[in-house]
C-alpha positions in Angstrom: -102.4 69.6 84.7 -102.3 67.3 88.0 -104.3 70.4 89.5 -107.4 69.7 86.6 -107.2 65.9 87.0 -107.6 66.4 91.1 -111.2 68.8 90.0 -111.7 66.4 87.9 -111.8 63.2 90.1 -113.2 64.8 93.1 -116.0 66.1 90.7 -116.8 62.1 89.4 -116.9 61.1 93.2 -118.9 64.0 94.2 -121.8 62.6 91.4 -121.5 59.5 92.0 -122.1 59.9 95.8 -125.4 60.7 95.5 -125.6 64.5 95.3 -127.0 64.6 91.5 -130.4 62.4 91.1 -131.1 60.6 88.6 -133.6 62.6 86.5 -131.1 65.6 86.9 -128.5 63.4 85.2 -130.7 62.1 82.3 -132.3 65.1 79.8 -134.2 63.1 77.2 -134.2 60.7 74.8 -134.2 61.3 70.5 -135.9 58.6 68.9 -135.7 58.7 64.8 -137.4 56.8 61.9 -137.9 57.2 57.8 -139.4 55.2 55.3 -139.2 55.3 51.8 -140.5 54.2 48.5 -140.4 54.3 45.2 -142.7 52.2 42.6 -142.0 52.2 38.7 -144.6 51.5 36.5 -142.6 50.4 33.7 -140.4 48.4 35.9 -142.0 47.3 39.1 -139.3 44.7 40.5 -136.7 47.8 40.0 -138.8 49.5 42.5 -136.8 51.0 45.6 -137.4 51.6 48.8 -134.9 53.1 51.8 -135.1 52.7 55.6 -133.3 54.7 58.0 -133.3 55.1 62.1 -131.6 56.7 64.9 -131.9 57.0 68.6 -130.1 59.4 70.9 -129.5 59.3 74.7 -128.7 62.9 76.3 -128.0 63.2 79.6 -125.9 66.5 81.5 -122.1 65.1 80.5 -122.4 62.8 77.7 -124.2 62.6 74.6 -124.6 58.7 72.9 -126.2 57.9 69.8 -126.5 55.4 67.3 -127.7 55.0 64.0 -128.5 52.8 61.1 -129.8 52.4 57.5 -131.0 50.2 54.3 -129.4 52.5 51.6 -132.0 53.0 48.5 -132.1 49.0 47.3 -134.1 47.5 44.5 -136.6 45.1 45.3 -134.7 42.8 43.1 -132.0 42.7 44.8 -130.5 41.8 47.9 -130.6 44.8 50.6 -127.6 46.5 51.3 -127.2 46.1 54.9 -125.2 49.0 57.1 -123.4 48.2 60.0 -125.2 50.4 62.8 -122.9 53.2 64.0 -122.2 54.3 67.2 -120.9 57.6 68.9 -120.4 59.1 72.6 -119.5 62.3 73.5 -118.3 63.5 77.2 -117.9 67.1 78.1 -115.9 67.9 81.0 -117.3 71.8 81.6 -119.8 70.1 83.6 -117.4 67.9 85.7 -114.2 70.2 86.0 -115.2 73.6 84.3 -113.1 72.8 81.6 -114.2 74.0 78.3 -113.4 70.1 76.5 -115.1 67.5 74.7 -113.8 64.2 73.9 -115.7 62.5 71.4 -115.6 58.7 69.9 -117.4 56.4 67.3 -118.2 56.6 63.8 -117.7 60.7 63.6 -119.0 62.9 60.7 -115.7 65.2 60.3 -117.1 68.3 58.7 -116.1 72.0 58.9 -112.5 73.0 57.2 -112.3 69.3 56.2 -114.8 70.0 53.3 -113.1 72.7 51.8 -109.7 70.3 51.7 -112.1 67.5 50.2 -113.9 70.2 47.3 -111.6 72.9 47.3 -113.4 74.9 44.7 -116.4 76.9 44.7 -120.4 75.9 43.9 -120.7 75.6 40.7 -123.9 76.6 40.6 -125.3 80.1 39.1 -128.2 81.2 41.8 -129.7 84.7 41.5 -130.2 85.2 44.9 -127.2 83.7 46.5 -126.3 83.7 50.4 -123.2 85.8 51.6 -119.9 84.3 52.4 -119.5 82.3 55.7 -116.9 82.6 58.3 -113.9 80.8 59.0 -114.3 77.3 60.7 -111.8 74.8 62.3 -112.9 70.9 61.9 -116.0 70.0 63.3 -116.9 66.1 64.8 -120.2 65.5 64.7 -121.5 61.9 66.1 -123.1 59.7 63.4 -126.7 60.1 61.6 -128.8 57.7 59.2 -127.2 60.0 56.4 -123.3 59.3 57.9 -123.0 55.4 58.9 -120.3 54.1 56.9 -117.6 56.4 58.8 -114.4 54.3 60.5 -113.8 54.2 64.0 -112.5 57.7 65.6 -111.9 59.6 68.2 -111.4 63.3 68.8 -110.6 66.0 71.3 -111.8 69.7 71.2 -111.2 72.6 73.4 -113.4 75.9 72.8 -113.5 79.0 74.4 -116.5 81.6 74.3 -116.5 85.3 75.5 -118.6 88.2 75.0 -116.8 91.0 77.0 -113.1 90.4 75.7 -111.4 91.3 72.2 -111.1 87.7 72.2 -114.4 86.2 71.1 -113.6 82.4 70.3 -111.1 80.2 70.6 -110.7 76.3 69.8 -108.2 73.8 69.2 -109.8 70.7 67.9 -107.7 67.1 66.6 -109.3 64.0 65.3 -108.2 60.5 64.0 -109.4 57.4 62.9 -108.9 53.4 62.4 -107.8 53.6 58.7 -104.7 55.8 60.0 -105.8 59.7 59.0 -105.8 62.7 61.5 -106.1 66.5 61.4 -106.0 69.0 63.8 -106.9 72.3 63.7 -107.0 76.1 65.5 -109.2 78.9 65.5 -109.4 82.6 66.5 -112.4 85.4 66.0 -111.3 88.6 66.9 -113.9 91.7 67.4 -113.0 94.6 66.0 -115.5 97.5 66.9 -119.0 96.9 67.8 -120.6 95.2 64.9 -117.2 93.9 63.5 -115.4 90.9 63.5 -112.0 89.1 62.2 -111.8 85.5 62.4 -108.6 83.1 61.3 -108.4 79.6 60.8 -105.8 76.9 60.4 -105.8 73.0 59.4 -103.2 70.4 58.8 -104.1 67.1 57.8 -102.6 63.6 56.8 -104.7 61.8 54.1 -104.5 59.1 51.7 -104.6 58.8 48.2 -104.0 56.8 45.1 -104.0 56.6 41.4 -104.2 53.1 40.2 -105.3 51.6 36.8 -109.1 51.1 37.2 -109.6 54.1 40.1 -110.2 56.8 38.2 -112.3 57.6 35.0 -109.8 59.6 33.7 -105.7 59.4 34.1 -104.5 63.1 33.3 -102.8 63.1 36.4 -100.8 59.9 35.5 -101.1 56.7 37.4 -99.3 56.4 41.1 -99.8 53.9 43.7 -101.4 54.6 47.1 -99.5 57.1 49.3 -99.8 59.0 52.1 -99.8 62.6 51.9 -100.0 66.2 53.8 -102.6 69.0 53.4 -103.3 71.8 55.1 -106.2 74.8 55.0 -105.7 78.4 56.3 -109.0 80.6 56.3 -109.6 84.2 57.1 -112.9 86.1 57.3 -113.9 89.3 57.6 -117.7 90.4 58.7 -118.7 94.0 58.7 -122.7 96.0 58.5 -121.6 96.6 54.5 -119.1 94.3 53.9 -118.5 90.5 54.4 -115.4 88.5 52.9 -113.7 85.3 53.2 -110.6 84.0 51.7 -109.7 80.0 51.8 -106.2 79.1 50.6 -105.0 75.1 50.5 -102.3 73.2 49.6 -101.6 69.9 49.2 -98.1 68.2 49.1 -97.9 64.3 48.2 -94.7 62.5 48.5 -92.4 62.8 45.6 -94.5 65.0 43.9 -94.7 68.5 42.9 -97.2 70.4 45.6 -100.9 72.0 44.6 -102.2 75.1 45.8 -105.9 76.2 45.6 -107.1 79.9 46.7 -110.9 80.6 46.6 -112.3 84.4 47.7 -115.8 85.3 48.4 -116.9 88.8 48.8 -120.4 90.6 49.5 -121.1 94.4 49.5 -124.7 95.7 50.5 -125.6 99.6 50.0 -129.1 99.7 50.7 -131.2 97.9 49.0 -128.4 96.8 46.3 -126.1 93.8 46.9 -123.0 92.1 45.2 -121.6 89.2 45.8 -118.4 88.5 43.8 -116.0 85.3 44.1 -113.2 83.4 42.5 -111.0 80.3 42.5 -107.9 79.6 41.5 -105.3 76.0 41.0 -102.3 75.8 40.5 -102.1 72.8 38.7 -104.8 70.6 36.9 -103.4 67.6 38.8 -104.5 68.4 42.3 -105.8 65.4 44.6 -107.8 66.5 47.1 -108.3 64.8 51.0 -111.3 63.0 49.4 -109.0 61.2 47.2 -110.0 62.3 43.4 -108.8 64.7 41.1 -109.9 68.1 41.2 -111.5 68.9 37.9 -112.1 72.7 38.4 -108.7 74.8 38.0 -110.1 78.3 37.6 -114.1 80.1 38.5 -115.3 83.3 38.6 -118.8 84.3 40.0 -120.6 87.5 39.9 -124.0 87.6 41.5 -126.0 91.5 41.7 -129.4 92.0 43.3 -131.5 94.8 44.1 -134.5 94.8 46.4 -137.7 97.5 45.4 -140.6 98.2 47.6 -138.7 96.5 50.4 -141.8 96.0 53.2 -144.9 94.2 53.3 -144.3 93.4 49.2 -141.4 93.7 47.8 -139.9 92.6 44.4 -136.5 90.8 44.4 -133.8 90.8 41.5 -130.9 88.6 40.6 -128.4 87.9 38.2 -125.8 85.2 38.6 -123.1 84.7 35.8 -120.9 81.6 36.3 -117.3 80.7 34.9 -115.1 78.3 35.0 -112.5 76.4 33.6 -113.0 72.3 33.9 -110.9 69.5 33.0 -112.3 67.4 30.1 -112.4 63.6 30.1 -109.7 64.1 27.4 -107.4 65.9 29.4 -108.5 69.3 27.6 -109.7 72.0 29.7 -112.7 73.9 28.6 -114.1 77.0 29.6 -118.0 76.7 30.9 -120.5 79.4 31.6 -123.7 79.5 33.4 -126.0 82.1 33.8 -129.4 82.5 35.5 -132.0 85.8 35.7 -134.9 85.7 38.3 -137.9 88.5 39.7 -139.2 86.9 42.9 -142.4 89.2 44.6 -143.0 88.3 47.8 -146.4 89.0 50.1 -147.0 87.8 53.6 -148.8 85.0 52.0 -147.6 84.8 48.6 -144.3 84.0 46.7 -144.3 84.2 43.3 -140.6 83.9 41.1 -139.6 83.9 37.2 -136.5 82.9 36.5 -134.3 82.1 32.6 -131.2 80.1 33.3 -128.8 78.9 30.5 -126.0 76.2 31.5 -123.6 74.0 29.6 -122.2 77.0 27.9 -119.2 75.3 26.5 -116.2 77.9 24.9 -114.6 74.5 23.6 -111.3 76.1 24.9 -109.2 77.2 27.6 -108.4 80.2 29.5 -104.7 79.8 28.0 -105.8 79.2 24.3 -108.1 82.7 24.2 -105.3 84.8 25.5 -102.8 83.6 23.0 -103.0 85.2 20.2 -102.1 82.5 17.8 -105.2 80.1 18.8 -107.8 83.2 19.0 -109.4 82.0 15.9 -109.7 78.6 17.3 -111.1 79.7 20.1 -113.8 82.0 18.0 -114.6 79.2 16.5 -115.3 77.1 19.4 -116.8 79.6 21.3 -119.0 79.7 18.2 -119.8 76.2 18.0 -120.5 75.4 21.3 -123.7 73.8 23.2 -126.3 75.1 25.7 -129.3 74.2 27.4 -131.7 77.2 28.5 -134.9 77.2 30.1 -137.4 79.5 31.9 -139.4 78.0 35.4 -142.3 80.2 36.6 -142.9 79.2 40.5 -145.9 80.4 42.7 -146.1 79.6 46.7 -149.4 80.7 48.5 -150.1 80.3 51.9 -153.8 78.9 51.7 -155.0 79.2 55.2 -153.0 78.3 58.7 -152.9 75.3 58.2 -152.3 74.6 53.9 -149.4 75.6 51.6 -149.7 75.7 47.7 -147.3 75.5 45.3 -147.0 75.0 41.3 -144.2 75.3 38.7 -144.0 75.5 35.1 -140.8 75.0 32.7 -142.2 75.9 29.0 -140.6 74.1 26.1 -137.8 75.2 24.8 -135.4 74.7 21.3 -132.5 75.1 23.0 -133.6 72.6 25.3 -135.2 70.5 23.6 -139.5 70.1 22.6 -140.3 69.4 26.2 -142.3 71.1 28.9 -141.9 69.8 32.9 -145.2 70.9 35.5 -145.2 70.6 38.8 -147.7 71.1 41.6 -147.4 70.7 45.4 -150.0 70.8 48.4 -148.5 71.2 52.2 -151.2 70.4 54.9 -149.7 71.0 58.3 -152.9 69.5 61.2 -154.0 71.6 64.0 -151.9 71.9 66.7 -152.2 69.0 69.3 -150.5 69.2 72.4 -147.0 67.6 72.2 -147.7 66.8 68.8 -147.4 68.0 65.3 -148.4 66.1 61.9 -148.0 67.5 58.3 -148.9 66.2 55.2 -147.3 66.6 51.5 -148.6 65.5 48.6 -146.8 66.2 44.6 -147.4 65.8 40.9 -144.7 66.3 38.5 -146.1 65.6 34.6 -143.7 66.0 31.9 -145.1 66.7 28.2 -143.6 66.5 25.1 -145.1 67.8 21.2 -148.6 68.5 23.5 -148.4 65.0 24.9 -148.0 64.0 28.2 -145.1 61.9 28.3 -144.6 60.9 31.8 -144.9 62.0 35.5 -144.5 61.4 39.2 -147.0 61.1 42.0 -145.2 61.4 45.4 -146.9 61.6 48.9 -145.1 62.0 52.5 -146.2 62.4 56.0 -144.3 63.6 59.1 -145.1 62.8 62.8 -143.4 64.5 65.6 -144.0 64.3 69.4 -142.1 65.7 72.0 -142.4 65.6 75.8 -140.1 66.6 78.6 -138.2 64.2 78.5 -138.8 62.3 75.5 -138.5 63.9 71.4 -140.2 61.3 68.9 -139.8 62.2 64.8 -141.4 59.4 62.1 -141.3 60.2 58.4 -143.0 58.1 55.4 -142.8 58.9 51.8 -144.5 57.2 48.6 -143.6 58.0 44.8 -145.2 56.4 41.8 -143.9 56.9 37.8 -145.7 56.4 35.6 -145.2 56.6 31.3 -147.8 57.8 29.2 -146.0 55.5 26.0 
């Protein structure tokens, strides 16, 4: 230890001497700004707009930046002003070799953190769904325009990288902040063969949370005053040339009550041109409070998800089918069982993207996974199953590339019964400028209309432009967006 802090001293008198100039210290600077908004025509003084900025100052050691935002406000009313946040980040690798970064400021904790915050899978039912991920340790990122209501923190991270030994990553990471949480958290990927890994992942956490009269919309869970509370996160993935998996396990123990365990799997097989993806999620309890601080609603999912690829080359025709199920807890307490399902063809050209796709959500059974097995409530079960509601609808999509330089794209959503008499268009034109040096300027421009009995009923007109420069030493980014709705009434 006194050995590092010796490198680490004689390396901060060695730059500071006069042996590193200045332009090899400084490596550029990120400046950041977006505009937004939004007219009603109904309602003009309920119009919004949004305003966001950012700057960033990255030299060879440290990393600052700050950001800051107007939130989407009404004209109406008084804007919601954000406090700007700040962040700095040192690395030592640079000063002492040492493979640490210290970061402090309003940090974005991401990574394993999100999986103790929403334990439980997407509910969403995509045809062509993305393979599982790997396992992740906690992850500090310094504040954006999106991330600048985050307390004051600080955290330390080691990682270790290596391409030649079994050992191919390594990281220890801990974080805490002013309101009193901290995690910490370790990771280890393995490789096992050539085109193989096995990675493992551990978290442990100290959180906050709180049931009082008037903080949550619904009290299943029973009312309990603010406490704090342990949770922890264990991941292990597996990644193969046929096979990828990843199993997430949580628990969650609050103080003088009974723990909660979650367990989510994700699996994904490919033979040739024919892929599955298959997952599921599991609670032990309906009365689990995640690190987020509300009640976990979804105690039970499974996901299945084939494709199949023909003609793969130059065009080839895509296949999906997603089916969606999961158990949810009512505002009643109940717990219903709800299905989704969703069935697209996507053929794809060098230039040319064109996709069908029939989804059905809402499928309500009206009961739970406990009253279908027992035998006794099977008729009411029937009967709910039976009585349930849907929504369905099919969207025909078609993306052309016009020239170098212009995108098309339209949609259609056809009226449905199930649905409801209504029909939803949209059309979208993407004009990116020629190339000037440094610079780069696109164009977008969008009509949605919305028609009901064979009467336009109401629309959107939105328009946005994006400027980028970037130099040596010096990356530029301004964005500017317009929307108008309009009624036909």
């Amino acid at each position: 230890m006194r050995r590092h802090a010796i490198v680490c001293a004689a390396a901060l008198l060695a730059s500071g001497g006069g042996t590193l100039r200045a332009e090899d210290l400084f490596r550029r600077l990120e400046l950041t700004t977006a505009a937004r908004l939004k007219c009603r025509q109904a309602d003009l003084p309920s119009s919004t707009y949004g305003l966001s900025a950012s700057a960033r100052l990255l030299a060879r050691d440290v990393d600052c930046k700050i950001a800051w935002k107007i939130p989407t406000s009404a004209f109406s009313a008084e804007p919601d002003w954000k406090t700007p946040a700040a962040g700095v980040a040192l690395s030592l690798k640079g000063l002492c070799g040492v493979p640490v970064e210290i970061k402090a400021g309003n940090l974005n904790i991401a990574g394993s953190l999100s999986k103790l915050k929403a334990p439980a899978l997407p509910s969403s039912a995509l045809p062509f769904g993305g393979r599982p991920g790997t396992a992740a340790g906690l992850s500090m990122l310094l504040p954006s325009a999106s991330h600048v209501g985050n307390p004051y923190g600080a955290a330390l991270s080691y990682q270790f990288s290596s391409k030649k030994s079994v050992l191919r990553k390594a990281g220890v990471s801990a974080v805490c902040d002013e309101t009193g949480r901290a995690a910490g958290s370790a990771l280890l990927s393995f490789a096992a063969g050539r085109k193989s890994t096995v990675s493992v992942s551990g978290t442990v956490g100290r959180f906050q949370i709180g049931n009082e009269p008037g903080n949550s919309w619904f009290g299943t869970a029973g009312f309990f005053p603010e406490e704090w509370y342990i949770c922890g996160n264990f991941q292990a993935s597996a990644a193969a040339p046929h096979y990828r998996g990843k199993l997430t396990m949580n628990f969650f123990a609050p103080h003088g009550r009974r723990a909660g365990f979650t367990c989510a799997a994700e699996n994904s097989l490919e033979a040739g041109n024919f892929s599955l993806l298959l997952s599921g999620f599991a609670a032990s309890a309906d009365d689990i409070f995640t690190a987020s601080g509300t009640q976990l609603k979804t105690t039970a999912q499974l996901k299945l998800n084939p494709q199949y690829t023909f003609f793969p080359g130059a065009a080839r025709l895509r296949t999906g089918l997603a089916l969606t199920a999961e158990q949810k807890t009512q505002t009643d307490g109940t717990q219903h069982i709800v299905g989704k399902c969703a069935v697209a063809a996507e053929l794809r050209t060098r230039a040319t993207s064109t996709r069908l796709t029939f989804s059905a959500a809402g499928i309500d059974s009206g009961a739970s996974l406990m009253d279908i097995m027992r035998a006794e409530a099977a008729e009411r079960a029937d009967g709910a199953l039976n009585g349930g509601t849907y929504s369905a609808a099919f969207i025909f999509s078609c993306a052309a590339k016009c020239s170098p330089y212009a995108t098309g794209s339209v949609s259609f959503t056809p009226p449905d019964g199930a649905s409801g008499p209504a029909s939803r268009s949209a059309f979208a034109l993407t004009l990116k400028l020629p190339a000037v040096p440094n610079q780069t300027c696109s164009l977008k421009g969008a009509v949605t209309l919305v028609g009901k009995d064979r009467k336009l009923k109401s629309g959107a007109a939105e328009c946005s432009a994006v400027w980028k420069l970037r130099l040596p030493k010096l990356y530029v980014s301004a964005s500017a967006g317009l929307q108008y709705a309009f009624s036909a009434d």
